[in-house]
C-alpha positions as CSV (number, residue, x, y, z in Angstrom):
1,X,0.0,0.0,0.0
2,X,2.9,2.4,0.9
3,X,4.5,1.6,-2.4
4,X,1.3,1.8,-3.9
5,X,0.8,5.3,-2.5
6,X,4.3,6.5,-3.3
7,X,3.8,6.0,-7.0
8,X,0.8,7.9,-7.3
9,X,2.1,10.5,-5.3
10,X,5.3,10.7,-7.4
11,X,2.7,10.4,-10.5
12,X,0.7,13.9,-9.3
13,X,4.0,15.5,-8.7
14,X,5.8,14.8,-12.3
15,X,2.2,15.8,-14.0
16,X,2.2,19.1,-11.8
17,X,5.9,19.9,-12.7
18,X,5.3,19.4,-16.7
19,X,2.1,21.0,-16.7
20,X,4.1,24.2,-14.8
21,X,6.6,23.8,-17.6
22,X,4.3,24.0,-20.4
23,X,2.6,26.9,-19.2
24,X,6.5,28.6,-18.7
25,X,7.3,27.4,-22.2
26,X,4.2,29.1,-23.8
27,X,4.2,32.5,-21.4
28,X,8.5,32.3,-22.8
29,X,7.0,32.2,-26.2
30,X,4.4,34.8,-26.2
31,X,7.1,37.3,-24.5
32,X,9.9,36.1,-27.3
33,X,6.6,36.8,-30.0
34,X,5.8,40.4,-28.3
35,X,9.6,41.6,-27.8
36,X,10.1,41.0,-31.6
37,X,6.7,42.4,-32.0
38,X,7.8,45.3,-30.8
39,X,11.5,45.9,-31.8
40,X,10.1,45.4,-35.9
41,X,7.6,48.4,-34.4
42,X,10.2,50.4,-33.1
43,X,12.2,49.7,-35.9
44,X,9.4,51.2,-38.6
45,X,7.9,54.0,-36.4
46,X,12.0,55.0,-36.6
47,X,12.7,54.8,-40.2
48,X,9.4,56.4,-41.2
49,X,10.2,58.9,-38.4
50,X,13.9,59.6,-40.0
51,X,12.0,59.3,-43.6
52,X,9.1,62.1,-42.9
53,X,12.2,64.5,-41.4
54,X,14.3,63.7,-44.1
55,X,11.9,64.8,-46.3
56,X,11.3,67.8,-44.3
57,X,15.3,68.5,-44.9
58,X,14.7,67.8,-48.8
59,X,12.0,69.9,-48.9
60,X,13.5,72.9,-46.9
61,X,16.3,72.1,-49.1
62,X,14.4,72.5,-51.9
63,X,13.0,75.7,-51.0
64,X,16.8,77.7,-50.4
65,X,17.5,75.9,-53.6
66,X,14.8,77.6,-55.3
67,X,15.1,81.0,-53.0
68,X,19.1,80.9,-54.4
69,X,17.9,80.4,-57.5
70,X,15.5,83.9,-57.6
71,X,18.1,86.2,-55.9
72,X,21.0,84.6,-58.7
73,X,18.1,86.2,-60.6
74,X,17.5,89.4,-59.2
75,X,21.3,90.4,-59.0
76,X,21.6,89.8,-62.8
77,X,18.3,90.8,-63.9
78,X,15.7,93.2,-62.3
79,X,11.9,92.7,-62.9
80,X,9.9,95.9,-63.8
81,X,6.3,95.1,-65.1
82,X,4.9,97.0,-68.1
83,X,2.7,98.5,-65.7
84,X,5.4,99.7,-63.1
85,X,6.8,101.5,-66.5
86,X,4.0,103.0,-67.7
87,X,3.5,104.6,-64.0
88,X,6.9,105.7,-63.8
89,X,6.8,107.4,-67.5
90,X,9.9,105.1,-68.8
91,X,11.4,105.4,-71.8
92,X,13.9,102.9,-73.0
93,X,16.5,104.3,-76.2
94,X,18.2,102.2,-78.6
95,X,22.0,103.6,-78.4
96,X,23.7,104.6,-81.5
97,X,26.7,106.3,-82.1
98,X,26.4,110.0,-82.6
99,X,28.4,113.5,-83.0
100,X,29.7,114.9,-79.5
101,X,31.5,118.1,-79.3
102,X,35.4,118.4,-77.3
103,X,34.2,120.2,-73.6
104,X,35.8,121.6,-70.7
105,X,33.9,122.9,-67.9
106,X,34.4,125.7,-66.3
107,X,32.9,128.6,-63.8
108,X,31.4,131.8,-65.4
109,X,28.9,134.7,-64.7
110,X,25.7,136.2,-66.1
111,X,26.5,139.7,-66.8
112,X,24.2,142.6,-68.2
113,X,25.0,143.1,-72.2
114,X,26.8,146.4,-73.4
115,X,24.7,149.2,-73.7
116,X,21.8,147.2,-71.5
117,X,22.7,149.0,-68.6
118,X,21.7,152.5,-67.5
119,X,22.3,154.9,-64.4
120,X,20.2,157.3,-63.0
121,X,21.6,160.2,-62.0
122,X,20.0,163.3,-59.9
123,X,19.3,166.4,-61.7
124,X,19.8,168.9,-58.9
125,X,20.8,169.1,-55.4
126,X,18.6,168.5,-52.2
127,X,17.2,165.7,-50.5
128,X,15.9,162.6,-52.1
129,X,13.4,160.3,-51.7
130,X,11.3,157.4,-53.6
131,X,8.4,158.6,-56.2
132,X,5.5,155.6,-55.5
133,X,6.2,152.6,-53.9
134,X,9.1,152.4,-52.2
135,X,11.8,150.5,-54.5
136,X,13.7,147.5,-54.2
137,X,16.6,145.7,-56.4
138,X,15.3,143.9,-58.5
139,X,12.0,145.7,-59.3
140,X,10.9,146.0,-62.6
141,X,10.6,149.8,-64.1
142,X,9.1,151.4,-67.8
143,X,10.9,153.8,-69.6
144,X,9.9,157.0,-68.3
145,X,8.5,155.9,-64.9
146,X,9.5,158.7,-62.2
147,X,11.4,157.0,-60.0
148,X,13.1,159.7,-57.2
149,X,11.7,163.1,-56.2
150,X,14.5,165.8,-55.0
151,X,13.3,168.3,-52.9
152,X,15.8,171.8,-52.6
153,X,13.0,173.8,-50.4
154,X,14.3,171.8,-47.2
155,X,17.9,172.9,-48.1
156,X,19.5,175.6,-45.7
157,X,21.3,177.4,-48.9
158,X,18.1,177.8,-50.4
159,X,17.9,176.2,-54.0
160,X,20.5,176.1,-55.7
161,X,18.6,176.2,-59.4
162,X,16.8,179.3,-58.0
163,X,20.1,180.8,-57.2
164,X,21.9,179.6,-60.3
165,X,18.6,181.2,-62.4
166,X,19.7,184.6,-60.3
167,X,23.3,184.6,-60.7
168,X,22.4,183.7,-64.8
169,X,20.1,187.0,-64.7
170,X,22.6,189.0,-63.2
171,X,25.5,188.0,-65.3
172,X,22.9,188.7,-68.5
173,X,22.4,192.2,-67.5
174,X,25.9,193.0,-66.8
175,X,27.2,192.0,-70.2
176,X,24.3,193.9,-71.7
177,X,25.4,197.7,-69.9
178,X,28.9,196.3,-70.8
179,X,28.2,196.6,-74.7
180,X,26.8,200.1,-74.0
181,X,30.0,201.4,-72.2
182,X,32.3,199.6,-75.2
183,X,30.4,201.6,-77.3
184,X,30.8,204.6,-76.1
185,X,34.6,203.5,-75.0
186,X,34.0,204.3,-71.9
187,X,35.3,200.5,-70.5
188,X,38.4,198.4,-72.5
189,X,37.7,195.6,-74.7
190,X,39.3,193.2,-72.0
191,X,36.1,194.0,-69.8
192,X,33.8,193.4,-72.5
193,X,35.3,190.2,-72.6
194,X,35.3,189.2,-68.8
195,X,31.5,190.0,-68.8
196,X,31.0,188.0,-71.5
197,X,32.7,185.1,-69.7
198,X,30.7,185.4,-66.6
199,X,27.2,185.6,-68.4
200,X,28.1,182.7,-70.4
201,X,29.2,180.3,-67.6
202,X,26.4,181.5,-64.9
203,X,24.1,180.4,-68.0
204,X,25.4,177.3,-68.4
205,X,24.9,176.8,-64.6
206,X,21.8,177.3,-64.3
207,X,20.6,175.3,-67.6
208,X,22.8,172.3,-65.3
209,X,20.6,172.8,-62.4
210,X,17.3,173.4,-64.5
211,X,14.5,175.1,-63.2
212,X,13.9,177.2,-60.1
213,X,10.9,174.3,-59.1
214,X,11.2,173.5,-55.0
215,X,11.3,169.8,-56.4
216,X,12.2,167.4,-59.5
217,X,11.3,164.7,-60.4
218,X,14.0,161.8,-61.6
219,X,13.0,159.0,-64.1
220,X,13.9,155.7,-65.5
221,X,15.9,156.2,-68.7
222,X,14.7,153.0,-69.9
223,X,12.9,149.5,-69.3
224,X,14.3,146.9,-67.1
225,X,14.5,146.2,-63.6
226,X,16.4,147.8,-60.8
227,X,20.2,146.4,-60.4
228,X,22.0,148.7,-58.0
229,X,19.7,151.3,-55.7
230,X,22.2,153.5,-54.0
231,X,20.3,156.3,-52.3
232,X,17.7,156.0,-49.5
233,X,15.1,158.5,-48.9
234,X,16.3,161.1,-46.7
235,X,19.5,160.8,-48.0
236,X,21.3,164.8,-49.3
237,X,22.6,164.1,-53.4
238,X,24.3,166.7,-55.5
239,X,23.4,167.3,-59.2
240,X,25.1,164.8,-61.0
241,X,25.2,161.6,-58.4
242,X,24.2,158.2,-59.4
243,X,21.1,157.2,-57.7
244,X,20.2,153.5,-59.2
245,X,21.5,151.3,-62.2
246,X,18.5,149.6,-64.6
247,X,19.3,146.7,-66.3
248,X,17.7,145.5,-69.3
249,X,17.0,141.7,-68.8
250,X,16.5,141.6,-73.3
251,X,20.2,140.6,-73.7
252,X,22.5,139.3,-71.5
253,X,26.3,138.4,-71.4
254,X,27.7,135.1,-70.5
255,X,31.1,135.3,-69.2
256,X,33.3,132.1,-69.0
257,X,36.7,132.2,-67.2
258,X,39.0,129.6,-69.1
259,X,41.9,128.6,-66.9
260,X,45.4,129.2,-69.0
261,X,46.3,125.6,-69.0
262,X,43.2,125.6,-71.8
263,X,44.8,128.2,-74.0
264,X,45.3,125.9,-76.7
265,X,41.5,125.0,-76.6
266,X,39.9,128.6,-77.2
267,X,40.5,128.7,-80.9
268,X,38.1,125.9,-81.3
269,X,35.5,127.2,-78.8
270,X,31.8,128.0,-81.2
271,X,29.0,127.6,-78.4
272,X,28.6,126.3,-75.1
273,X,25.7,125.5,-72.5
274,X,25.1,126.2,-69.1
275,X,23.6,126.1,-65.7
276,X,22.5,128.8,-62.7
277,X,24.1,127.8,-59.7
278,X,21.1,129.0,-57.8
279,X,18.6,126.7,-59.9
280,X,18.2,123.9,-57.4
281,X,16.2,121.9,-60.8
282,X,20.0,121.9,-62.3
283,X,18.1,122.7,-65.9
284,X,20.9,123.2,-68.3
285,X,20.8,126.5,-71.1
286,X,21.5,126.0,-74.4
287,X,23.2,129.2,-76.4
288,X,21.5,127.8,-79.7
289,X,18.2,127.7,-77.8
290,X,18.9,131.5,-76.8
291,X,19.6,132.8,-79.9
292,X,23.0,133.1,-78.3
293,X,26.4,134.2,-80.1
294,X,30.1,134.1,-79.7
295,X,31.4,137.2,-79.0
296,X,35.0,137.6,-78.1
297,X,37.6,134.9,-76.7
298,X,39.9,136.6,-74.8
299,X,43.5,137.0,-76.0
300,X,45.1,137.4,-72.4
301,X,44.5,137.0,-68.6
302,X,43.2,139.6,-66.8
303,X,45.5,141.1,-63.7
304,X,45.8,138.9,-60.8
305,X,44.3,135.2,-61.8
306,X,45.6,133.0,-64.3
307,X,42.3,132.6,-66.0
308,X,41.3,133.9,-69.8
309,X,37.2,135.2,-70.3
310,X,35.0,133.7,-73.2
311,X,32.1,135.9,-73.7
312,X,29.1,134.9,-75.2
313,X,25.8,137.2,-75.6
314,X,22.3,135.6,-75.6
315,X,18.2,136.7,-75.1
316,X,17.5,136.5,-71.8
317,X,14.9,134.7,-70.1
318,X,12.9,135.9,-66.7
319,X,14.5,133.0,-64.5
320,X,18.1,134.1,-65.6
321,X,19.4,136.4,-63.2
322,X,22.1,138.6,-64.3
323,X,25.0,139.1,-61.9
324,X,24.7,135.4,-61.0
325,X,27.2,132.5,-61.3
326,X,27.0,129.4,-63.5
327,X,28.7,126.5,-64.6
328,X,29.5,126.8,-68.1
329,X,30.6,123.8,-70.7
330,X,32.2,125.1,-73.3
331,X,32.3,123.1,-76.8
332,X,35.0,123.0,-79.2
333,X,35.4,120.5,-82.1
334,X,33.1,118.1,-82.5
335,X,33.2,114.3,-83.2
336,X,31.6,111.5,-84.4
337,X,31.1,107.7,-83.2
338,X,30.5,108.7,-79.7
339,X,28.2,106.9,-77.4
340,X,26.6,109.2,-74.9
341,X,23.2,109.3,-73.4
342,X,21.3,111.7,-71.3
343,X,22.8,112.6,-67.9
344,X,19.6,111.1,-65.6
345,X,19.9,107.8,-67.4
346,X,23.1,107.4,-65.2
347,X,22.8,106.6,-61.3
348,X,26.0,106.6,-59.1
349,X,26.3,104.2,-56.3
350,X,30.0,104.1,-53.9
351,X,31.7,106.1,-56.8
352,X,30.6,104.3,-59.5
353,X,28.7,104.9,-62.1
354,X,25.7,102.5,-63.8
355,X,23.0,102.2,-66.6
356,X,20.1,100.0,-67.2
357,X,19.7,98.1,-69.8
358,X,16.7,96.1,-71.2
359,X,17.6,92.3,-71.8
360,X,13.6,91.3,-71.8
361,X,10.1,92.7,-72.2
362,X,9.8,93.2,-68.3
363,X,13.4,92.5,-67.3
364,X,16.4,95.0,-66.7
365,X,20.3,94.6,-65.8
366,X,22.2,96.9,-64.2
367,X,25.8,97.7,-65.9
368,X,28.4,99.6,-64.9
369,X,29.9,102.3,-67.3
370,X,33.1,104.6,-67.4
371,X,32.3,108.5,-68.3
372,X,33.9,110.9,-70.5
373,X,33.2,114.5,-71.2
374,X,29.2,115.9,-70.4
375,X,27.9,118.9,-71.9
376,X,25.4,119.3,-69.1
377,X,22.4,117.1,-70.8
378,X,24.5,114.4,-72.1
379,X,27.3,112.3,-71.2
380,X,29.8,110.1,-73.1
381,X,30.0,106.5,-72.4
382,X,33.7,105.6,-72.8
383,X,33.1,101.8,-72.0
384,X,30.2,99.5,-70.8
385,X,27.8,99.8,-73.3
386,X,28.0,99.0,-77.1
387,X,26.1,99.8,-80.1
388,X,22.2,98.3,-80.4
389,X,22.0,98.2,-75.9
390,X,18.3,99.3,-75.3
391,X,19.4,102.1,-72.6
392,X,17.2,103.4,-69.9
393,X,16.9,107.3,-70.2
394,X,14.3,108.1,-67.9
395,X,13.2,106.2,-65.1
396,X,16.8,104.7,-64.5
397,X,15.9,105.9,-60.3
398,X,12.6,103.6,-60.3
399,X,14.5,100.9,-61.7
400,X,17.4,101.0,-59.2
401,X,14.6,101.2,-56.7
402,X,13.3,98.3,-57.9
403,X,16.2,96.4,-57.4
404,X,17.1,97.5,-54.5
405,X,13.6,96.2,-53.1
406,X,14.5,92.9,-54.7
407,X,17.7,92.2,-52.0
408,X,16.8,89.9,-49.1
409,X,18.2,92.1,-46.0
410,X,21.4,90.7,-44.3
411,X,20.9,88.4,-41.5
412,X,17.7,86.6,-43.4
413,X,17.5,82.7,-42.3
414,X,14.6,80.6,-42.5
């Protein structure tokens, strides 16, 4: 029975252990199954991770690639719609060679033309003052406008013309009982003589000082405008002093002052152009425009500067103010082949110098040119451009704005 027992016990225990095992063996299994369950997981979710940014990298790359691409494209070549143009009122030029004339620039002065210029003078002695309104340099005048009134009644000698009149009247009679005596030899010839002298000159003194009137009158000799006023009212003139200087603003001089290191240049000098210093709008003159001529080039250098005049006579114009200073171009021989274009199709940027030129309907590039001589509304293109460039010649700032809008600042990053 013990033995009996034993066995059966021995049979429940071995069917326990392998029933224990198999359940070990199964749980082992289902954890070996899950581990490489999840390892193959974590082994996709990480290479479609690394894909999806990867492909966020080749798309970012993509993007500067194709941002590198457009400013490569806006350094070389600037977009300006047809509509930006037609706003802007630009005007593209083909560029051919043309005539251009040897200059040299040099300083000068608007001066009144011979014989334009008048002064008044005063009549007779007192004290002045102004007609009308009170006058100003620069106010225009007529011929014949009163322009000064001298009173003599304030004077403390009296008036001179009234005493001049009385001296003349005196002298008159006493040449006149003179004759009588010389007839009758009861005076010399010699006193004849001397009272003729004094009749004559008191006569010619009073016919300086005019009438015995209190007051005179003074007027403009001619039309123009006031140049020089050098009395004030108040102030005590003698017959004979200058009061004012009218200028005639018909024809004017233009005088150039040619450094002697140009000598050799003046024979070929024929016209020139200009430009008032004072004209903030730098609008350049043209003596051909003016009905300008050459008058006179100077031979030799007046005393004390090293510098020979070139004068020039033209119509003036109402904003051309005489007495001003200019800068003058003067133009010698002239010559042919030259490329030059219009002074405001060139922009400057860090001392250089640059054009636009049309390479498309709506596309521009910016080149850089070396200049030559200017006559004030054109400049010569020494190199940078060649024959057959379509040239901007107005609107060259918009473009260069344009470009300038195109630059991505400094410091730009995605």
């Amino acid at each position: 029975m013990n033995i009996i027992k034993s066995i059966i016990y021995m049979s429940a225990f071995a069917m326990a252990v392998s029933m224990t095992s198999c359940h070990d063996a199964h749980d082992g299994h289902d954890h070996g199954h899950e581990a490489e369950s999840h390892a193959d997981g974590d082994v996709h979710d990480h290479e479609e991770s690394h894909a999806h940014k990867s492909g966020d990298h080749i798309h970012e790359a993509d993007e500067h690639s194709g941002e590198s691409k457009a400013h490569a494209h806006a350094s070389d070549e600037i977009e300006f719609t047809a509509a930006q143009a037609k706003a802007c009122g630009l005007q593209v030029t083909v560029l051919q060679p043309s005539e251009f004339a040897e200059i040299i620039r040099v300083s000068g002065r608007v001066l009144p033309a011979n014989g334009a210029e008048s002064t008044v003078t005063a009549t007779m002695s007192g004290i002045v003052k102004y007609a009308s309104a009170p006058l100003s340099e620069g106010v225009a005048v007529s011929s014949g406008k009163p322009l000064f009134v001298i009173d003599a009644a304030q004077m403390a000698d009296g008036n001179p013309a009234a005493a001049a009149q009385s001296e003349a009247a005196a002298a008159k009679a006493a040449y006149e009982r003179a004759c009588r005596l010389a007839e009758d030899n009861i005076i010399s010839q010699s006193e004849l003589e001397a009272a003729l002298n004094r009749h004559r000159a008191a006569a010619a003194a009073a016919k300086s000082l005019g009438d015995a009137r209190q007051s005179r009158a003074v007027s403009s000799p001619m039309r123009g405008y006031v140049r020089d006023l050098l009395v004030k009212p108040g102030d005590y003139v003698t017959a004979g002093q200058p009061l004012a200087t009218i200028t005639q603003d018909i024809r004017l001089q233009l005088r150039a002052d040619v450094p002697e290191r140009h000598f050799n240049f003046l024979p070929s000098i024929h016209t020139a152009t200009f430009r008032m210093a004072y004209d903030t709008s730098r609008k350049v003159y043209d003596m051909s425009e003016l009905g300008g001529r050459l008058v006179s080039r100077g031979r030799i250098t007046e005393t004390g500067d090293h510098f020979v005049p070139v004068t020039f006579e033209f119509t003036g114009r109402g904003d051309i103010v005489a007495g001003s200073f200019t800068e003058v171009y003067l133009k010698g021989a002239r010559r042919g082949g030259v490329l030059a274009v219009p002074v405001e199709a060139v922009t400057e940027a860090q001392g250089l110098h640059f054009v636009y030129v049309q390479t498309h309907a709506d596309a521009y590039r910016r080149t850089e040119v070396r200049l030559g001589a200017t006559d004030g509304r054109r400049v010569e293109i020494v190199s940078g451009l060649k024959p057959g460039d379509r040239v901007v010649t107005k609107g060259a700032v918009q473009v260069r704005l344009a470009a300038n809008e195109s630059v991505v600042p400094e410091g730009h990053s995605h």
